[in-house]
BALOBA-1460 file (C-alpha; in Angstrom, 3 decimals):
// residues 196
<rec num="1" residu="x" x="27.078" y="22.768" z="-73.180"/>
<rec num="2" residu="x" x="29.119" y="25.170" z="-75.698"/>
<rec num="3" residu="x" x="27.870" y="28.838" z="-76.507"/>
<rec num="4" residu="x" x="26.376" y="28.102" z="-80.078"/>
<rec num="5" residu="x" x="24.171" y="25.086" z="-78.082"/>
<rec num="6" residu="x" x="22.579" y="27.904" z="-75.460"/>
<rec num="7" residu="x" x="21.854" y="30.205" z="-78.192"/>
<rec num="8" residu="x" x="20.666" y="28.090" z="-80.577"/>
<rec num="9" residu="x" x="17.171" y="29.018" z="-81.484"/>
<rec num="10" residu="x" x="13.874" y="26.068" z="-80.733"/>
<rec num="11" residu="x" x="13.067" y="24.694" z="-84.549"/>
<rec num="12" residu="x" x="10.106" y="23.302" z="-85.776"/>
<rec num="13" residu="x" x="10.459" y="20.527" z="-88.996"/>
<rec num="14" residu="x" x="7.830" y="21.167" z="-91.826"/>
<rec num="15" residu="x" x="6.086" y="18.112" z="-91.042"/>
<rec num="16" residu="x" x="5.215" y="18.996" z="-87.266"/>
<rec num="17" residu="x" x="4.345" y="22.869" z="-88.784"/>
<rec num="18" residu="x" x="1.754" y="20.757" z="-91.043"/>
<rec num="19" residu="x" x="0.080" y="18.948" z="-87.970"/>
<rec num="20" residu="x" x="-0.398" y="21.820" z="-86.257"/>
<rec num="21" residu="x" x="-1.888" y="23.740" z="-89.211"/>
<rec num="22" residu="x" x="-3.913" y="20.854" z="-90.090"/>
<rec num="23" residu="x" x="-5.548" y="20.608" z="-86.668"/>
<rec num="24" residu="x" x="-6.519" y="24.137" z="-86.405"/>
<rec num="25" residu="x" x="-4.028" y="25.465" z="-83.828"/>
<rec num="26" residu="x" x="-1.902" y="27.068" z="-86.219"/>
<rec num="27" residu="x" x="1.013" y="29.334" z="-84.615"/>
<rec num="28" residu="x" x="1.357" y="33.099" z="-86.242"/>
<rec num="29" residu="x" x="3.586" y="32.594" z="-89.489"/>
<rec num="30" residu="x" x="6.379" y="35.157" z="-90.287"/>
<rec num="31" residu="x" x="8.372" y="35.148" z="-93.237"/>
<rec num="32" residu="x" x="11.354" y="37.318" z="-92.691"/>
<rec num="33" residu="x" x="12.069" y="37.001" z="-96.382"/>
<rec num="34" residu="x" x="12.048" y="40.393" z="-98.610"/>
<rec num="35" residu="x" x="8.740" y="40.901" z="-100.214"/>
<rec num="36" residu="x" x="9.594" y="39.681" z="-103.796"/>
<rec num="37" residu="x" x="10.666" y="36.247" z="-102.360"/>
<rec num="38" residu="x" x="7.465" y="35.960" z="-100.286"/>
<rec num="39" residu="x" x="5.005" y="36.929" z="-103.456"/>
<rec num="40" residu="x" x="7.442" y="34.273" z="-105.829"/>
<rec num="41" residu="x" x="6.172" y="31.650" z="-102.707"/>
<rec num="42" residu="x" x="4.628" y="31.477" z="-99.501"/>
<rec num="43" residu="x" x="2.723" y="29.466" z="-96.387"/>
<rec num="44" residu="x" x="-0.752" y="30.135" z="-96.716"/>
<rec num="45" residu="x" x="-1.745" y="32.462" z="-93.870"/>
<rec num="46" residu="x" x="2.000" y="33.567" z="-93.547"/>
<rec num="47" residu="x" x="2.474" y="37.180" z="-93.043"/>
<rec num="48" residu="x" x="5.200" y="39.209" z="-94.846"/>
<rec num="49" residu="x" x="7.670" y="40.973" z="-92.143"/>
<rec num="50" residu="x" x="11.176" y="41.759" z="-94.208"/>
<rec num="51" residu="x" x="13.941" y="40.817" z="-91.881"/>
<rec num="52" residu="x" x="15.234" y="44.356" z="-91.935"/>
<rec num="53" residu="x" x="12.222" y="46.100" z="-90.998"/>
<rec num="54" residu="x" x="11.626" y="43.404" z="-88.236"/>
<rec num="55" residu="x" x="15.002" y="44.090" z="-86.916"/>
<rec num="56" residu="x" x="13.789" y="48.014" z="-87.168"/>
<rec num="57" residu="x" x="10.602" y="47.616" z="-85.410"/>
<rec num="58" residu="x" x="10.760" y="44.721" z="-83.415"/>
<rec num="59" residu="x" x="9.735" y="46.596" z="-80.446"/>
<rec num="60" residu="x" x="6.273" y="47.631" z="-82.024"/>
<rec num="61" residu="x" x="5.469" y="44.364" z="-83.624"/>
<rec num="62" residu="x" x="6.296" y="42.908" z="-80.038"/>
<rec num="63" residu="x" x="2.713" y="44.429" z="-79.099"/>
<rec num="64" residu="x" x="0.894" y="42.311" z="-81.720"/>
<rec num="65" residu="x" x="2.505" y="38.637" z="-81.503"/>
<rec num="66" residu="x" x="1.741" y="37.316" z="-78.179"/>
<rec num="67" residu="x" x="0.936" y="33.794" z="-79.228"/>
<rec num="68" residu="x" x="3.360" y="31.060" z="-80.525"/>
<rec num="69" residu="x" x="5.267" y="32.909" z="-83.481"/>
<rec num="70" residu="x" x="6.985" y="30.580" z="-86.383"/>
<rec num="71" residu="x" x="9.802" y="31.990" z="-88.363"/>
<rec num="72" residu="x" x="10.332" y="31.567" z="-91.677"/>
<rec num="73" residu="x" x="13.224" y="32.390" z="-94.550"/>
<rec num="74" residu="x" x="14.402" y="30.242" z="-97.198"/>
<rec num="75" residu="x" x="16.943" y="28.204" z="-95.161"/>
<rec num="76" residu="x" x="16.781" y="28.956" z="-91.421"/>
<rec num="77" residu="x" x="19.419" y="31.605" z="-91.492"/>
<rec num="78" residu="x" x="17.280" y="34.943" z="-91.474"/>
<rec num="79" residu="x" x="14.400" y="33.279" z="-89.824"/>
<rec num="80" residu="x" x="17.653" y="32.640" z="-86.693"/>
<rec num="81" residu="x" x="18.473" y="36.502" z="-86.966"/>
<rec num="82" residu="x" x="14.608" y="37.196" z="-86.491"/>
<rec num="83" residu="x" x="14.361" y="35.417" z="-83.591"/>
<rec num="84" residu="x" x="17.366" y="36.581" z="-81.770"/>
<rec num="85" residu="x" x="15.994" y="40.041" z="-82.429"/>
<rec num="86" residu="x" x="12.703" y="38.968" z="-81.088"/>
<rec num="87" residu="x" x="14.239" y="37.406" z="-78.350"/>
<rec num="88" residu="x" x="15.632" y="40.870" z="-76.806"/>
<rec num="89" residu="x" x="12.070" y="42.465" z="-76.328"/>
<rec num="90" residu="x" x="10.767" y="39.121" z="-74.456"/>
<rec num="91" residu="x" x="8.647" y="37.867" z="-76.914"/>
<rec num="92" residu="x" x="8.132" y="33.976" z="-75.910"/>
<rec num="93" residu="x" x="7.288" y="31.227" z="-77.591"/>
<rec num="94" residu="x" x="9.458" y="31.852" z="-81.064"/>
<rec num="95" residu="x" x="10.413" y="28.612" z="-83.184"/>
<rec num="96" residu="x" x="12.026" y="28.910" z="-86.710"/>
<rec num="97" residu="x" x="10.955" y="26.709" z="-89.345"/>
<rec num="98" residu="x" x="13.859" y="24.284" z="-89.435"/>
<rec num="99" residu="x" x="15.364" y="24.214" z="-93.326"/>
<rec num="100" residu="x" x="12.846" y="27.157" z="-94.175"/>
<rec num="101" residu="x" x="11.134" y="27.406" z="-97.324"/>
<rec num="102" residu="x" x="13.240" y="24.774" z="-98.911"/>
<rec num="103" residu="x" x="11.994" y="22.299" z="-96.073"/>
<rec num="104" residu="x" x="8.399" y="22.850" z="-96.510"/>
<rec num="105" residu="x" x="8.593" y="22.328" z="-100.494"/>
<rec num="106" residu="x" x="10.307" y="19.510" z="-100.197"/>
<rec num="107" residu="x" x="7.609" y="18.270" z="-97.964"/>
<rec num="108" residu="x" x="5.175" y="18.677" z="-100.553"/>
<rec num="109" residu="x" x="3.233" y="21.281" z="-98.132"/>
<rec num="110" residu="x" x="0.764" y="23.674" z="-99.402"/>
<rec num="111" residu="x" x="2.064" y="26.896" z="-100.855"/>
<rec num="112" residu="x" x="1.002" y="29.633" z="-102.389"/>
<rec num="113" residu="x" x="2.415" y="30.546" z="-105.517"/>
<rec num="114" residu="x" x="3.031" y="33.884" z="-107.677"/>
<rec num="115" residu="x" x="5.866" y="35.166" z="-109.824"/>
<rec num="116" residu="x" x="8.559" y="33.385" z="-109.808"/>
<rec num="117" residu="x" x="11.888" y="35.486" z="-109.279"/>
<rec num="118" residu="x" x="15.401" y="34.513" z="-107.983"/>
<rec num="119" residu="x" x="15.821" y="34.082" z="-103.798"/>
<rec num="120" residu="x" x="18.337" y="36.556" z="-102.372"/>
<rec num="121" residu="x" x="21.057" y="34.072" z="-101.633"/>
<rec num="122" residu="x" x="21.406" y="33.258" z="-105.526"/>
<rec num="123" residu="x" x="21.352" y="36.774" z="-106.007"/>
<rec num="124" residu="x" x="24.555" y="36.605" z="-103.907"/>
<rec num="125" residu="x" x="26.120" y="34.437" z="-105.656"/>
<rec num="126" residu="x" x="25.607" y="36.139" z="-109.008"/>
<rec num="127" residu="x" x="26.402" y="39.557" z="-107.626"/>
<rec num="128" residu="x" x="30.122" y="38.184" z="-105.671"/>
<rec num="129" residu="x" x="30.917" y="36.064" z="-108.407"/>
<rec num="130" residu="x" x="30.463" y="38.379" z="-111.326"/>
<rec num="131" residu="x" x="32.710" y="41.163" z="-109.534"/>
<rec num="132" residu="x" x="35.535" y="38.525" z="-108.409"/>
<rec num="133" residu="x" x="35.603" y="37.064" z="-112.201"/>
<rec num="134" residu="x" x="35.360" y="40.609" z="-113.675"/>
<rec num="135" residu="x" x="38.100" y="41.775" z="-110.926"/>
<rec num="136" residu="x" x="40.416" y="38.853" z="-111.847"/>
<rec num="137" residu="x" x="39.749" y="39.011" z="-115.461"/>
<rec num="138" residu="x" x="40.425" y="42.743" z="-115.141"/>
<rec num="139" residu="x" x="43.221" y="42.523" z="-113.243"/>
<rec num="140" residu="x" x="45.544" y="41.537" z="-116.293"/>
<rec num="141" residu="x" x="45.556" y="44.878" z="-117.531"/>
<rec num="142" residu="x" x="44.901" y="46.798" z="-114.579"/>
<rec num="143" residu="x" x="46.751" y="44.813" z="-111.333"/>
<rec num="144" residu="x" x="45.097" y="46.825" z="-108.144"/>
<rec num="145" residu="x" x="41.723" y="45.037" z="-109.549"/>
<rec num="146" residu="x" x="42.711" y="41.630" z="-107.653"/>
<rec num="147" residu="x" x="42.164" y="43.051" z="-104.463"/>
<rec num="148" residu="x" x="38.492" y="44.040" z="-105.100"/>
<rec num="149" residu="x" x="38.014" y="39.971" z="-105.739"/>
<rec num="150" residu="x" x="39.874" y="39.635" z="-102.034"/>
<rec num="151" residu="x" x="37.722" y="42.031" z="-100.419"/>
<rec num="152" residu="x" x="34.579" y="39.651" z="-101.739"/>
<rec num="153" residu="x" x="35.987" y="36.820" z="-100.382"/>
<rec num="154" residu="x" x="36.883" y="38.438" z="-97.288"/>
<rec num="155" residu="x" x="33.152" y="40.035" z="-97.012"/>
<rec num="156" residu="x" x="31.771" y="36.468" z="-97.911"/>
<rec num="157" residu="x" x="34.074" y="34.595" z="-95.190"/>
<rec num="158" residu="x" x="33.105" y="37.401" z="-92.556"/>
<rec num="159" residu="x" x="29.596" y="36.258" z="-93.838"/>
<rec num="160" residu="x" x="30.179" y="32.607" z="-93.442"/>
<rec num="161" residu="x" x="31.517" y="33.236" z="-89.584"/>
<rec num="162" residu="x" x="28.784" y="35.998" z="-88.204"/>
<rec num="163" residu="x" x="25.912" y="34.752" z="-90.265"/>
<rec num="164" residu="x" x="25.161" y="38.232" z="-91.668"/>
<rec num="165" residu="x" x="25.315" y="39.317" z="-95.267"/>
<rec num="166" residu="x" x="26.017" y="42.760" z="-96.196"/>
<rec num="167" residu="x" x="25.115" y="42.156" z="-99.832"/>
<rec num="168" residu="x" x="22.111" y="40.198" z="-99.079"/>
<rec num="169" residu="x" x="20.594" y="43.234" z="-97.217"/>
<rec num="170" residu="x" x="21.840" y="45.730" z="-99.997"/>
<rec num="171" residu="x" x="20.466" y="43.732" z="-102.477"/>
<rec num="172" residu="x" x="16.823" y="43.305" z="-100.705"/>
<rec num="173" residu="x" x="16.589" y="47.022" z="-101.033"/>
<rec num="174" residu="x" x="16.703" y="47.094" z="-104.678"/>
<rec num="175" residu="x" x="13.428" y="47.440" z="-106.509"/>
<rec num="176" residu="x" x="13.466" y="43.603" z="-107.559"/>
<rec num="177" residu="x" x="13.009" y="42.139" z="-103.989"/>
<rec num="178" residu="x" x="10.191" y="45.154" z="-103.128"/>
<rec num="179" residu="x" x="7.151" y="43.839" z="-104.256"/>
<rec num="180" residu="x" x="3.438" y="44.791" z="-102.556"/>
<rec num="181" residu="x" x="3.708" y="47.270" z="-100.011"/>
<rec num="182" residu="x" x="5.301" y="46.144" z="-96.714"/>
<rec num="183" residu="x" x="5.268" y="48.513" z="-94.445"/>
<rec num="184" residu="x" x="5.180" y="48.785" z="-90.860"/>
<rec num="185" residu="x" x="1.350" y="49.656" z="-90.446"/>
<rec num="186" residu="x" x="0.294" y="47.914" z="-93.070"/>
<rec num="187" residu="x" x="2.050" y="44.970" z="-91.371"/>
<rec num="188" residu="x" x="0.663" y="46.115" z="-88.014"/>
<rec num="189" residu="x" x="-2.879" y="46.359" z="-89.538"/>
<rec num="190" residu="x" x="-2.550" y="42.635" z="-90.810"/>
<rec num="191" residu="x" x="-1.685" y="41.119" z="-87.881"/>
<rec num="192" residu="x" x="-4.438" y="42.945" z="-85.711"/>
<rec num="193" residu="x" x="-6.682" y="42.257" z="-88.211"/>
<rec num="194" residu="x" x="-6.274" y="38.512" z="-88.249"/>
<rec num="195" residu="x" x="-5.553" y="38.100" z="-91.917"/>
<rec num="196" residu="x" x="-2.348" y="37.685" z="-94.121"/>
C-alpha cells in the first residue's frame, strides 16, 4: 500500500450522510468552509468551524466532539486538511464528506440557503488570473513584470502538489468571506449547547 493510500482520510458519499440523517443518528457536521461560504449554503444542523481557526484550536474543540464528526468544504480538500489536524489530538471517528458541498447539491439534499456569494476557490481563480494577465499584459512596457505571473504559477503548482493554498487562506480573511461571528467560544458554546 503507497503513502497517499495510509493517509488517506475515511469518506462518507452524500447519499449514505442522508441515511444517517434521515434515521436520526446524525454524526456532528463541520463545515471547515469560511463563514461567508457557509451563510451563501449549508447542511442543516452543520456547525460553522473556519478551517483556519480549526487548525488554531483544534486542541480545545477536541474537548467537545467526542462522537462521529463529518467534515465538510466545498470539494473534499479543506474538509482532508481538517481531519489530518484532528487526527493529531486523537479525535476518532472523523469522515469527510466525499465531493463536499458540491456532492450533496448534486444529490438534491436539503440545504439551507442565504446570500449567495462566490466560494473561495473561484475567488482563486479570479485573484491568480487577473495578476498573471495584468503581469503579462504589463510586461510589454515594463519586462521584470513576467516574473510576478511565474511566481503565481509557481505558488499555484506548489498548491496543486501540497494541497495548501496560500491565497485561499489570505483571501478567507478578507471581510467578504467573514460573515456572522465565528469565533472560538461562540463555536464552543454551539457545540455544547447542542444547536448549530
Amino acid at each position: 500500500m503507497s503513502t497517499s493510500e495510509t493517509t488517506r482520510p475515511a469518506t462518507l458519499d452524500a447519499a449514505s450522510l442522508r441515511e444517517l440523517i434521515n434515521s436520526g443518528r446524525s454524526p456532528r457536521l463541520l463545515d471547515v468552509r469560511t463563514p461567508g461560504e457557509f451563510e451563501t449554503s449549508h447542511i442543516p444542523g452543520a456547525y460553522n468551524v473556519p478551517l483556519d481557526l480549526l487548525k488554531e484550536h483544534r486542541e480545545e474543540l477536541r474537548n467537545h466532539l467526542d462522537e462521529d464528526v463529518v467534515l465538510i468544504c466545498r470539494s473534499g480538500a479543506r474538509a482532508t486538511q481538517a481531519e489530518q489536524a484532528l487526527t493529531t489530538v486523537g479525535l476518532p471517528n472523523l469522515k469527510v464528506l466525499d465531493g463536499g458541498m458540491l456532492a450533496w447539491q448534486a444529490a438534491n439534499a436539503p440545504t439551507n440557503q442565504g446570500r449567495p456569494r462566490w466560494d473561495l476557490e473561484r475567488q482563486v481563480r479570479l485573484v491568480a488570473g487577473s495578476i498573471v494577465l495584468a503581469s503579462v499584459v504589463g510586461s510589454v512596457f515594463v519586462p521584470g513584470l513576467k516574473w510576478v505571473a511565474g511566481f503565481i504559477g509557481a505558488g499555484l503548482t506548489f498548491a496543486a502538489l501540497t494541497n495548501t493554498c496560500a491565497m485561499g487562506m489570505l483571501l478567507s480573511k478578507l471581510p467578504y468571506n467573514r460573515g456572522a461571528s465565528c469565533d472560538l467560544d461562540t463555536i464552543v458554546g454551539q457545540l455544547r449547547g447542542g444547536r448549530a
